[in-house]
N, C-alpha and C positions, 0 to 999 in steps of 0.2 A: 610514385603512387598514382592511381587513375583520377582520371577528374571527373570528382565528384558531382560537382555543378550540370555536367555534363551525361550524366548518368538517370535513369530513369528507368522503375518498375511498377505494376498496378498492384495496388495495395490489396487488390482482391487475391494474387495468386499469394498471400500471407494469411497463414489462417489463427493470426491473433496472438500468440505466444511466441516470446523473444526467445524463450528455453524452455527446453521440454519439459511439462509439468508433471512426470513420471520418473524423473530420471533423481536416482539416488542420491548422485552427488549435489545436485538443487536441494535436494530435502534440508540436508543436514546443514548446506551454506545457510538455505531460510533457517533453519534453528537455529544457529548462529546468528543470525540478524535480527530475529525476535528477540532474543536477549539483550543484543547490543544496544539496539534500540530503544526499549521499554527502561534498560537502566539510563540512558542518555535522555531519554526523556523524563522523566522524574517517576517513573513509574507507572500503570496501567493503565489510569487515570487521570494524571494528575491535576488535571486544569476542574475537576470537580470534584462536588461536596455533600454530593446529593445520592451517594452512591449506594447507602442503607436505604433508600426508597425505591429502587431496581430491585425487582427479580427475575426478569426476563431479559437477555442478552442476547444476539446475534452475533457470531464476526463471519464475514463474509469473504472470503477467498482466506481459507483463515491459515491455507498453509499448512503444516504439522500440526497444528494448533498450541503453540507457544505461546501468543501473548494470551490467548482462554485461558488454558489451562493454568497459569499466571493469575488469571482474574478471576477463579472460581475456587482458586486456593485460599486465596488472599479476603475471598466473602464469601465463605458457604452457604450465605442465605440467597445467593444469585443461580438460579439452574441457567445454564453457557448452553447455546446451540454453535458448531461450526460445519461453514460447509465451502466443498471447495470441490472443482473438478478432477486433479486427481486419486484416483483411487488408492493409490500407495499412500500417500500423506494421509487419508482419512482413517486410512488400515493403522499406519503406526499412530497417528494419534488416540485414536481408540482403545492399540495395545496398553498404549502410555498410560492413556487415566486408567484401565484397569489393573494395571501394577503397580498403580500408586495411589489404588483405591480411593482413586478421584468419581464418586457416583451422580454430582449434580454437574453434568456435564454430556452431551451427545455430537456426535460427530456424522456429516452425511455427505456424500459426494452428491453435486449439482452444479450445473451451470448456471452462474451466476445471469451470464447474459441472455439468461432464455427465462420463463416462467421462475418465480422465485416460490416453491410449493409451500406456503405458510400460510392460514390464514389472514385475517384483516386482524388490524392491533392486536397482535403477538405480542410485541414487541416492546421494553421500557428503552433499551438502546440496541443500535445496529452500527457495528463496526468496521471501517473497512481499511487498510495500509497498504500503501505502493502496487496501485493497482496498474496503472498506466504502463506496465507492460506487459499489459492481454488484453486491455481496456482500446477499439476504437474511439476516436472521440464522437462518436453519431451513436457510440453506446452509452456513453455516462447520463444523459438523460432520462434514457429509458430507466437505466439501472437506480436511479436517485426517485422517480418515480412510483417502480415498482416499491422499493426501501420503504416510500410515506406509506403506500398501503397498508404493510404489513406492523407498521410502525403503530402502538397506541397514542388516543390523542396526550401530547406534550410530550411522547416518546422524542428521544434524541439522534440525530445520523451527523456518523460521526467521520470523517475522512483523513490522513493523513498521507502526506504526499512529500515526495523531494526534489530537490534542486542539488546537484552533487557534483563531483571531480575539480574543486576548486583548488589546484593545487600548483607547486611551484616545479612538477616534474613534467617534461616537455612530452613523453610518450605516453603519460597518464592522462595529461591534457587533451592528447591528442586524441584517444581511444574514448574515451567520457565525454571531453567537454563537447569535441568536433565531429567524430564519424559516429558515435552513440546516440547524441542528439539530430545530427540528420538522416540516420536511419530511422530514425524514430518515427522524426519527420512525414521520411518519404513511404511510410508504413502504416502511415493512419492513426498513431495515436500521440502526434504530439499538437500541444495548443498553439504551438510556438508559430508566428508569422513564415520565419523564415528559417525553422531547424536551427534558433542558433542555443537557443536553450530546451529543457523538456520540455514549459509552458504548462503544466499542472497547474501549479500550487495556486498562481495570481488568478484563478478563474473558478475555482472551488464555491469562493463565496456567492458568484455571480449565478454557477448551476444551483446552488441553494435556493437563491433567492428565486428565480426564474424558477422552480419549483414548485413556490410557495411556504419555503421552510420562515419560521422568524426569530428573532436574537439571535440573529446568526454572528457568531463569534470565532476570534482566530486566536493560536498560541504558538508562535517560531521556537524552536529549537534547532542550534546549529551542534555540530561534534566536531570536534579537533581530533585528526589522528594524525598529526605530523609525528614525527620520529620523538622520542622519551614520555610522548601522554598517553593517557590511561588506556586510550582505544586502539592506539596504534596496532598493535600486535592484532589485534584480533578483528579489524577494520581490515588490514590489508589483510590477512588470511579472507574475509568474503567478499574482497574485489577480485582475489588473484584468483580466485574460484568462479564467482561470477563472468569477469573476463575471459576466459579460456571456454565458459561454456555459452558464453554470448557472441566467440566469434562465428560460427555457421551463421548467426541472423545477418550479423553485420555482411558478411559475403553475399549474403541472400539478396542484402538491399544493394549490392554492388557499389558499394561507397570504401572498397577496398577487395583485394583478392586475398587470400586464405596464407600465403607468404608474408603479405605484405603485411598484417594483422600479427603473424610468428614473430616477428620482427621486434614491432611495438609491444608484443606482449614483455617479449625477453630484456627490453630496454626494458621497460616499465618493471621488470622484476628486481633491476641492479637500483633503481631511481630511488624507489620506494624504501629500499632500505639503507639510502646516505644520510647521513648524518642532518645533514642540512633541508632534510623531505618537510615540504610544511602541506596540511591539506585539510581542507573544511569542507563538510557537507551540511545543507540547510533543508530542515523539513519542515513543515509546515501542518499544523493540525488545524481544520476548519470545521466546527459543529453550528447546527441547528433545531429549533425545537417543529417540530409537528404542530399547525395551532400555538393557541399561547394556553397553558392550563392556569394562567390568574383570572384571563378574561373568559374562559370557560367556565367556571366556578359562579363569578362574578354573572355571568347569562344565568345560569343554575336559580343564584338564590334571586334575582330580579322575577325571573318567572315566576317562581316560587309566590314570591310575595305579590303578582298582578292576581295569584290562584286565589290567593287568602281573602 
């Protein structure tokens, strides 16, 4: 295998996307991962309580629009905005709520990383999941930024992120833990020192805070998809999809060549389904509020009463 260490590209000839966000078979893996996900998490939500007080929702690269369409079933008093650069995902999400006469819901293709067309306090919450592969990291500030704008004051941003490939198969390791993370790396959007993890998740709170967000709060969820648990099957169906349409990046970033990648994939396809496959991914949900709305209220009725 070439040496990686030894290997070196400018992250500018990379124009931000690990997989083509037009490409079909991305779509349907991302459906499949909204799913997997939202139920592994407790739901669409679940870390609040406060969700009959929303009417307004964002989710932002929202994909097919799965976990929305998800959250606007589940509260029809909430109208759901999603938007996302490609246009195929925005097409079939669109089709979707209208065949399944979902009407408080809109879908719009956008670039997230450029002007976000909304305007000021839209917004009761703005959602956003596993961005960090189209995300530079010289982007998530702006993007966290732009987010408070459009944010009402005590609106919530809300981000979940992962840390993945923990597992006891040596070419699964190999392809996630090792050349996926230092492509990542050497590509501009990983936190990581040294490529040896993503480096998302542990710095979520810190773009928050460095923002100005407050109560800024975390909630980890890990998934078990070793071989006989619940995820298994349907976990390794959108790695083995993932993976095959991830290695062009990974060659991209020359931290292996397109054989050598064929290889690992086809081990990785025999690993995954022995008996004895164990494998845990960890995500991480990090929210903040806009302002505080106690201490807001609390300004409110002080003034009020200096009026009187």
């Amino acid at each position: 295998m070439n040496d990686i260490s030894n290997t070196s590209l400018d992250a500018s000839e990379h124009d931000g996307y690990v997989i083509n966000a037009e490409n079909a078979a991305e779509m349907a893996r991302l459906m499949l991962q909204d799913r997997l996900l939202t139920k592994a998490m407790g739901g669409v939500l679940p870390e609040r309580h406060d969700i009959a007080l929303m009417n307004r929702v964002l989710d932002i690269a929202c994909g097919p629009g799965g976990w929305l369409l998800d959250l606007v079933t589940q509260y029809p008093h909430i109208q759901g905005f999603g938007v996302d650069i490609s246009h195929l995902m925005m097409e079939y999400a669109s089709t979707l709520a209208i065949s399944q006469q979902i009407t408080n819901v809109q879908f719009q293709v956008m670039d997230i990383t450029q002007l976000l067309q909304f305007p000021e306090s839209s917004f009761d919450l703005i959602n956003g999941r596993l961005m960090t592969g189209f995300l530079f990291t010289h982007q998530w500030p702006t993007l966290i930024q732009a987010c408070k704008r459009i944010l009402k004051p005590g609106g919530i941003l809300r981000f979940t992120e992962a840390e993945w490939g923990y597992t006891n198969s040596l070419a699964f390791d190999t392809l996630q833990g090792k050349l996926g993370s230092i492509a990542l790396h050497k590509a501009g959007h990983s936190f990581s020192p040294n490529g040896r993890t993503v480096g998302t998740t542990n710095v979520l709170r810190l773009l928050l805070r460095k923002a100005g967000f407050e109560d800024i709060q975390y909630k980890a969820h890990a998934i078990d998809y070793s071989t006989g648990t619940e995820y298994h099957d349907s976990n390794i169906q959108n790695m083995l999809v993932f993976h095959k349409l991830y290695q062009p990046f990974l060659a991209q970033m020359q931290v292996a060549t397109m054989e050598e990648l064929q290889r690992l994939y086809e081990q990785f396809e025999q690993e995954v389904q022995e008996e004895d496959f164990c494998a845990v991914d960890y995500f991480l949900t990090v929210w903040g509020t806009k302002d505080n709305t106690i201490t807001t209220i609390q300004d409110s009725t002080e003034t009020t009463d200096k009026v009187r």
